[in-house]
NUTI-961890 format. One line per 10 residues: number of its first residue (from 1); for each residue y, x, z of N, C-alpha, C. Coordinates in steps of 0.001 Angstrom, whole numbers. Each point is the difference from the previous one (the first is absolute). Example, Ala and Ser with C-alpha at 12.3 -4.5 7.8 and 13.67 -1.06 7.14 Angstrom:
1	-5690/13190/7800/1190/-890/0/1200/900/0; 1050/-350/-720/1190/820/60/1090/-770/730 .
This chain:
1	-1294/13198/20253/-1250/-440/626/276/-1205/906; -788/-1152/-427/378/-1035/867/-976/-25/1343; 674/-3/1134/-1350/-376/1346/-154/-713/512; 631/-1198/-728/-676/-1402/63/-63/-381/1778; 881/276/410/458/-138/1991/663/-994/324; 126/-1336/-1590/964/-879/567/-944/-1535/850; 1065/-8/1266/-753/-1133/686/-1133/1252/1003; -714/707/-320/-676/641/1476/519/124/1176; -525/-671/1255/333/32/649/-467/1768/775; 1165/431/447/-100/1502/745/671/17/1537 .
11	-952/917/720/318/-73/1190/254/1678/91; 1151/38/887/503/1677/-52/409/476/1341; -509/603/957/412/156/1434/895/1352/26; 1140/-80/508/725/947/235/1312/39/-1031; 275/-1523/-1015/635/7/-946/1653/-153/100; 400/303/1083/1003/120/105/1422/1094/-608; -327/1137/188/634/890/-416/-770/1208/-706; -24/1214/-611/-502/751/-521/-516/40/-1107; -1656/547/-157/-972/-295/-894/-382/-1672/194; -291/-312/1106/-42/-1471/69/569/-1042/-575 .
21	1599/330/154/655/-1043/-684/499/110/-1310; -346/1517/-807/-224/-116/-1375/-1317/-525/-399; -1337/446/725/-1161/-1057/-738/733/-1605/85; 635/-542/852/235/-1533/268/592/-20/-1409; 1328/410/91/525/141/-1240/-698/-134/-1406; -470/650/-93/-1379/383/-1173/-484/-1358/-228; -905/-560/829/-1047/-1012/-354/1583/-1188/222; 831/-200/-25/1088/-1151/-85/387/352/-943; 242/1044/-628/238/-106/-1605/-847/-312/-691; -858/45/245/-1877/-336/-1106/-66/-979/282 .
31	791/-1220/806/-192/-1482/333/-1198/-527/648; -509/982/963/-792/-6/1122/705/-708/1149; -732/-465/1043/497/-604/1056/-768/498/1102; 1610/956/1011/-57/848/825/84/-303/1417; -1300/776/695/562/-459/990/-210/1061/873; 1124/527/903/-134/1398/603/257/-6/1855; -136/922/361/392/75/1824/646/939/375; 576/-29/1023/698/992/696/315/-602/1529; 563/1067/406/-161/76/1395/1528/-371/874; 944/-682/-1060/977/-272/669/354/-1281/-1315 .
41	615/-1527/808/558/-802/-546/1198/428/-1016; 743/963/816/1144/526/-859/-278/802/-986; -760/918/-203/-851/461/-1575/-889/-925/-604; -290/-558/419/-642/-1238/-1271/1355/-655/-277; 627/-589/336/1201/-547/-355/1375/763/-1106; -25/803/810/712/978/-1052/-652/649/-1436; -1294/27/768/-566/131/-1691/-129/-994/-892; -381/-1311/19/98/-921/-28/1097/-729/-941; 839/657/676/1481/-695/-641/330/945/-706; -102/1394/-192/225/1157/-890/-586/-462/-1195 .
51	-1594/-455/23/-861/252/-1211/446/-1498/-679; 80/-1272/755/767/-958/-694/911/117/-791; 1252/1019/336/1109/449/-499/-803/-14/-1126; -684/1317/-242/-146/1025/-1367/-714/-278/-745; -1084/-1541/-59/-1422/-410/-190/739/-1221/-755; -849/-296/-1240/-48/-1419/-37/-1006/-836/351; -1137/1018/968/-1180/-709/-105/-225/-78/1886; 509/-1442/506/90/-6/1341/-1312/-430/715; -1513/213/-322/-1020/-123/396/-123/1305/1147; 1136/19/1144/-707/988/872/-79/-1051/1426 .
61	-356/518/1161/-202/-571/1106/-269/1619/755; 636/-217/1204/92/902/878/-295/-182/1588; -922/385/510/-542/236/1367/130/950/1253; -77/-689/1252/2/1070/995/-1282/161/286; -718/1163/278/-1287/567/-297/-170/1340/890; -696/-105/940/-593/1411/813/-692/322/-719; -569/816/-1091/-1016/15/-421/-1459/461/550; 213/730/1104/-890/388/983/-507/-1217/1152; 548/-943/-360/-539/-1329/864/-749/-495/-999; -1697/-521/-186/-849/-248/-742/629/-1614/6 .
71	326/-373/1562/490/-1803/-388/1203/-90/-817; 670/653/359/1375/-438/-1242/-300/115/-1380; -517/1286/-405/-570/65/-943/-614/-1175/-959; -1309/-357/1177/-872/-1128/-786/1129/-1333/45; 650/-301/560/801/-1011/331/1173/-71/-1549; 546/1537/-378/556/44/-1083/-885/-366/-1164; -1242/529/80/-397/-176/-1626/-645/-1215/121; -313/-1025/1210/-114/-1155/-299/1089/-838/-575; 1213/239/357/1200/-404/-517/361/-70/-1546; -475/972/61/253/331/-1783/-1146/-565/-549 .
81	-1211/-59/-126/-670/-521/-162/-57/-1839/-154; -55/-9/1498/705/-1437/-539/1364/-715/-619; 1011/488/138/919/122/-1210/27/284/-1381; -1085/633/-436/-489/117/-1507/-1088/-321/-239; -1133/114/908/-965/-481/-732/-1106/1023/-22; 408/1105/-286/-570/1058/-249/597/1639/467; -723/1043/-386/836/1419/554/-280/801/-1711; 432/865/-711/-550/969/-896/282/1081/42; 879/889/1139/232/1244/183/307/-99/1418; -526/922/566/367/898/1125/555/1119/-239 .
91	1431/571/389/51/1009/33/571/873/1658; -807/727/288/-299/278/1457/1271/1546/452; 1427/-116/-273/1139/1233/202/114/452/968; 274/-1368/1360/433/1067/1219/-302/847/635; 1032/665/253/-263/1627/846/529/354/756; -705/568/1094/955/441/970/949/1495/41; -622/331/-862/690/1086/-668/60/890/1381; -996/2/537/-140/882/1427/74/1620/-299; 826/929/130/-185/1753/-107/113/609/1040; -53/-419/974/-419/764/1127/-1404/-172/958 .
101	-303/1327/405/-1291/-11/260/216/-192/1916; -288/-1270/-296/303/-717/1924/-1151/-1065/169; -416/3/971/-789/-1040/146/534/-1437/-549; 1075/-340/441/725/-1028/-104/449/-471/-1831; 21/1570/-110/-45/-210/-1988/-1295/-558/-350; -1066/522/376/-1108/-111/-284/-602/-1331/135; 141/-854/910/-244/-1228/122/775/-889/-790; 1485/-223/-44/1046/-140/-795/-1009/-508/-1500; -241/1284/-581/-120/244/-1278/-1499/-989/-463; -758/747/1281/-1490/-522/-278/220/-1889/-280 .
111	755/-722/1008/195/-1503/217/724/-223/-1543; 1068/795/-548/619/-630/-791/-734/430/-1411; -208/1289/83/-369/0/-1395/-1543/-264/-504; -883/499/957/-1563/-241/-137/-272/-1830/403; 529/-420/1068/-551/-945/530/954/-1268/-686; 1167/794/-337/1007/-1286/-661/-899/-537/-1019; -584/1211/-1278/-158/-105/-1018/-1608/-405/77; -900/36/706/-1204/-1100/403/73/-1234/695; 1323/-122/800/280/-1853/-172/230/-359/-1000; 1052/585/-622/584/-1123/-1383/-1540/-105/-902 .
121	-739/1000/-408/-1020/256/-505/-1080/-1234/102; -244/175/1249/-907/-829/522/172/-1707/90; 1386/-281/521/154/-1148/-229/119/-604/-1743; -5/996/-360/328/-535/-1631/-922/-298/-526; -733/747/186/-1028/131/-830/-966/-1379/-484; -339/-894/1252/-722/-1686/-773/891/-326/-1124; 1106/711/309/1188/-883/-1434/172/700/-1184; -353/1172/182/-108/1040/-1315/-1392/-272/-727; -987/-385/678/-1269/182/-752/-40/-1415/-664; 1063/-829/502/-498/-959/-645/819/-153/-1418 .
131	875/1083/38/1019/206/-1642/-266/1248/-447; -805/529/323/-663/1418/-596/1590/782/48; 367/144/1084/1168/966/449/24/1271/185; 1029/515/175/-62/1283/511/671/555/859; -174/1411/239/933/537/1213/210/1486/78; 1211/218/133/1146/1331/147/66/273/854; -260/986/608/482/866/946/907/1087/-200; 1514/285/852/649/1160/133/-387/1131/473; -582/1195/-185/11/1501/138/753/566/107; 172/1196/-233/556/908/-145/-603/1525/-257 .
141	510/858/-1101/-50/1129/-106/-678/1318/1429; 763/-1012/1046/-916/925/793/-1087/-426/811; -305/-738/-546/-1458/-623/153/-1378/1236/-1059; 828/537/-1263/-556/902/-295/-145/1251/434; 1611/736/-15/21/1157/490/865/310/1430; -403/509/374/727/664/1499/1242/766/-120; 1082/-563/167/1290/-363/-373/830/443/1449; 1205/47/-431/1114/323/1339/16/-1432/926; -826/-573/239/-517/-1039/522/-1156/-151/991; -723/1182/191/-659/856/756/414/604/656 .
151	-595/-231/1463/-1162/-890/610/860/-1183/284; -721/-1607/-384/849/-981/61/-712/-947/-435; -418/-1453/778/-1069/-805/-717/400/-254/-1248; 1221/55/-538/406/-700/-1090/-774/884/-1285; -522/1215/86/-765/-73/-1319/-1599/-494/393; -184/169/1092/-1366/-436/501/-439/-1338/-504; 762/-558/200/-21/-1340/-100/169/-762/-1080; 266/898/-937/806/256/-1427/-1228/-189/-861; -763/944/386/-1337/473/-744/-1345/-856/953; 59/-594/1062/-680/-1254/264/274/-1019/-1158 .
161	1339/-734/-105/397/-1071/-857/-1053/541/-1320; -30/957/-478/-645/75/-1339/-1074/-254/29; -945/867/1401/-1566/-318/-453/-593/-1622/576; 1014/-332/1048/-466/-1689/139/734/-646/-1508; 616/-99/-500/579/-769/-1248/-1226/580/-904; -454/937/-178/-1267/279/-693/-1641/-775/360; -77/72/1268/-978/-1278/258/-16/-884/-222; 1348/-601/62/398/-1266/-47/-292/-688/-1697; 208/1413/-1211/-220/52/-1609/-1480/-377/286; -976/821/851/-969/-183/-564/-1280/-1009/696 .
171	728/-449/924/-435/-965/900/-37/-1574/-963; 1598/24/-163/188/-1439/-505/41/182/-1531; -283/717/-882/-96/-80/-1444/-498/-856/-427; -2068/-251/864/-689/-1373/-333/1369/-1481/38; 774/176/689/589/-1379/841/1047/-66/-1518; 496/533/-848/754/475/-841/1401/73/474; -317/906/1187/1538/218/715/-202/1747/-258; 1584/169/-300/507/1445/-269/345/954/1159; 251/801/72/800/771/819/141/1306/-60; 1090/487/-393/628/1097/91/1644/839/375 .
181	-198/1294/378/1251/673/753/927/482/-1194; 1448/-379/648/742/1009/-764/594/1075/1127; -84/1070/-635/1167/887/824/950/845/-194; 842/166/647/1502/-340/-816/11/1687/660; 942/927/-459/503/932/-187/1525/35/784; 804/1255/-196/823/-48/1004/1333/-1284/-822; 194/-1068/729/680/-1383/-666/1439/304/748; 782/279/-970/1694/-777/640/445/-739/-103; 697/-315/1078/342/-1610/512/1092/411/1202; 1529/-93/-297/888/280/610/120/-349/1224 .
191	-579/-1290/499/-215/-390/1130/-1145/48/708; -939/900/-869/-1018/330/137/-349/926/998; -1205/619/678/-602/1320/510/570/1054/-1113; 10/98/-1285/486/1280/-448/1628/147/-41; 377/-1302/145/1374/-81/-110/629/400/1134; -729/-49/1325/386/226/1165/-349/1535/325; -1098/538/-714/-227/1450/-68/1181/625/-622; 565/-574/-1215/1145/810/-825/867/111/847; 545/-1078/895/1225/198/1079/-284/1143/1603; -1024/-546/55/-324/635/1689/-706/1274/-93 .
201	-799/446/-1094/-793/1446/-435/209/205/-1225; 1448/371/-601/-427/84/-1489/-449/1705/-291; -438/1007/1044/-1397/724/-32/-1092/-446/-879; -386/-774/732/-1429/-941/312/42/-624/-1986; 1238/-901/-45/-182/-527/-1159/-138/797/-597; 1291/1305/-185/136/1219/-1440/-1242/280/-275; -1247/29/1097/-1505/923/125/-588/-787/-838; -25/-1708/309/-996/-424/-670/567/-717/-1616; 1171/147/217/1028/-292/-1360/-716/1159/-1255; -208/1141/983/-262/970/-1064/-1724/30/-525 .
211	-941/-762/1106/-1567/188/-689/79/-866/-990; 1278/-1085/-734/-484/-916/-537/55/504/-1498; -1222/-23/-825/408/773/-1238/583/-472/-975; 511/-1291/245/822/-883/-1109/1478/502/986; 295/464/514/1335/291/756/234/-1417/826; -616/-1200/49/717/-969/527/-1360/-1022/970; 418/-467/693/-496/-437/1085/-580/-1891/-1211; -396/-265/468/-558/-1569/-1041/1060/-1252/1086; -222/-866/-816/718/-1320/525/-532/-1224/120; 155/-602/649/-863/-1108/631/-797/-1193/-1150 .
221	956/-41/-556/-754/-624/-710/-1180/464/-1369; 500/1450/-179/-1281/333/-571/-1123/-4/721; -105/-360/1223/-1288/-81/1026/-507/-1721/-429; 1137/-1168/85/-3/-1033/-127/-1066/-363/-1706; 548/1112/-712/-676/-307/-994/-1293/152/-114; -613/1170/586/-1449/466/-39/-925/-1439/1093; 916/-333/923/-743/-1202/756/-470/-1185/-1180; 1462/-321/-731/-16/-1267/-958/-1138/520/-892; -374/1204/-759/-937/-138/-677/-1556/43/360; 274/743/1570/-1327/-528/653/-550/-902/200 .
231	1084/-1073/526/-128/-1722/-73/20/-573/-1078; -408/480/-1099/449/-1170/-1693/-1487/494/-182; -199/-1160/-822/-1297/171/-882/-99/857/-990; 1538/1191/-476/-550/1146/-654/-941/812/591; -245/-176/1345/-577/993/819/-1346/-640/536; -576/-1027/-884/-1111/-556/835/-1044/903/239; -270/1154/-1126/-1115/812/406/14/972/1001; 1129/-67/15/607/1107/1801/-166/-582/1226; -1135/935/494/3/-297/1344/-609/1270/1128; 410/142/820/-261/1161/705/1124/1320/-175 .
241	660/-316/-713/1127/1387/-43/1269/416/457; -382/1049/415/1714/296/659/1197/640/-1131; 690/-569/-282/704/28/-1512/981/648/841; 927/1265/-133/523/904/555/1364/-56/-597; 1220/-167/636/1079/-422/-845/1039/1295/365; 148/1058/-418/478/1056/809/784/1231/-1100; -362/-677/-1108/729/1263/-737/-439/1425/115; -1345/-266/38/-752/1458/8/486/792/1515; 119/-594/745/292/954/1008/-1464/217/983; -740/-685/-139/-800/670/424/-905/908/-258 .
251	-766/1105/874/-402/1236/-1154/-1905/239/-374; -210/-1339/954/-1461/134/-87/-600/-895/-1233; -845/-254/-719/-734/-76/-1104/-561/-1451/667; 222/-1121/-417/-843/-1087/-134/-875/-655/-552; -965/220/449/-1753/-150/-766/-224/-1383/357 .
């Protein structure tokens, strides 16, 4: 299946390491031109020079980015913008990956993950409607169900991302702008949150090692992939859906 991603310009916040920096990955193999943020010079850089290594396709650019500051934000996607010309994907990752239930989590989470993901949104958007674009948002599984992650904004906030990315389908459809969630299931990633669970609680992991009914936890870039086909024109008639990437682990029925 070809998805026809070469030359789109994509914007990816949080693309540094994880699920993030396998979507980057992803759309630089499809000969897209990437451009992602993070929150330290030294992870854009190191990623940077990693994905150069392994890539023949060196269309990335890398940013320092609060994403919870609406000016940096708009200040980034003017950048890119005027450097190409144009925008054709948003894809909206970072997280604060907040699990504790503290005030201080709670704000944390709300700035980075709700408010991150309505700057980038918002500033994009004059530039998406004018290429009939679209836009991704990161979820998560416990945005559906109430998970060992409870009480903790991080599924709260989880299952916000879905029903604003759902307005957002049916708001801008007239504009012929897209938008829809993926959400990813329990993902390993050695340097990851689960990778750091296997070392510091491998309790915690064995528990949720065992709800998974394929026996195995998913990998980043099978998340990367469900984004790329959200963003390709195989998927133009998709819009509004939370496409669930989890290996059946979750147990509730999606209507």
């Amino acid at each position: 299946m070809q998805l026809n991603l070469e030359d789109k310009v994509v914007v990816v916040t949080g693309g540094s390491k994880g699920i993030g920096r396998s979507i980057v990955e992803g759309f630089l193999s499809e000969g897209a031109k990437v451009f992602f943020c993070a929150r330290t010079s030294s992870a854009i850089e190191a990623t940077i020079q990693s994905l150069l290594a392994s890539s023949s396709h060196h269309n990335i650019t890398g940013t320092v980015v609060d994403v919870s500051s609406p000016t940096q934000i708009a200040d980034w996607i003017k950048e890119v913008n005027y450097r190409e010309g144009w925008i054709d994907v948003v894809v909206s990752n970072v997280s604060s990956i907040s699990v504790t239930d503290s005030p201080e989590a709670w704000n944390t989470a709300f700035s980075t993950d709700i408010q991150g993901t309505v700057n980038v949104i918002q500033a994009a958007l004059p530039h998406l409607e004018k290429r009939k674009g679209c836009i991704v948002t990161i979820s998560s599984v416990s945005g559906r169900d109430v998970d060992f992650t409870a009480p903790s904004p991080y599924g709260a906030f989880k299952a916000a991302l879905i029903h604003y990315t759902s307005q957002l389908a049916h708001t801008l459809a007239p504009k012929g702008i897209r938008a829809n969630t993926v959400s990813p299931g329990n993902i390993y990633i050695s340097d990851g949150v689960w990778g750091g669970i296997e070392k510091n609680n491998p309790e915690l992991f064995n528990s949720q090692m065992s709800q998974n009914p394929m026996g195995r936890m998913g990998k980043p870039e099978e998340i990367a992939d469900a984004v790329l086909f959200l963003a390709s024109e195989r998927a133009s008639f998709i819009s509004g859906t939370n496409l669930v990437v989890d290996g059946a682990l979750c147990t509730g029925v999606q209507f």
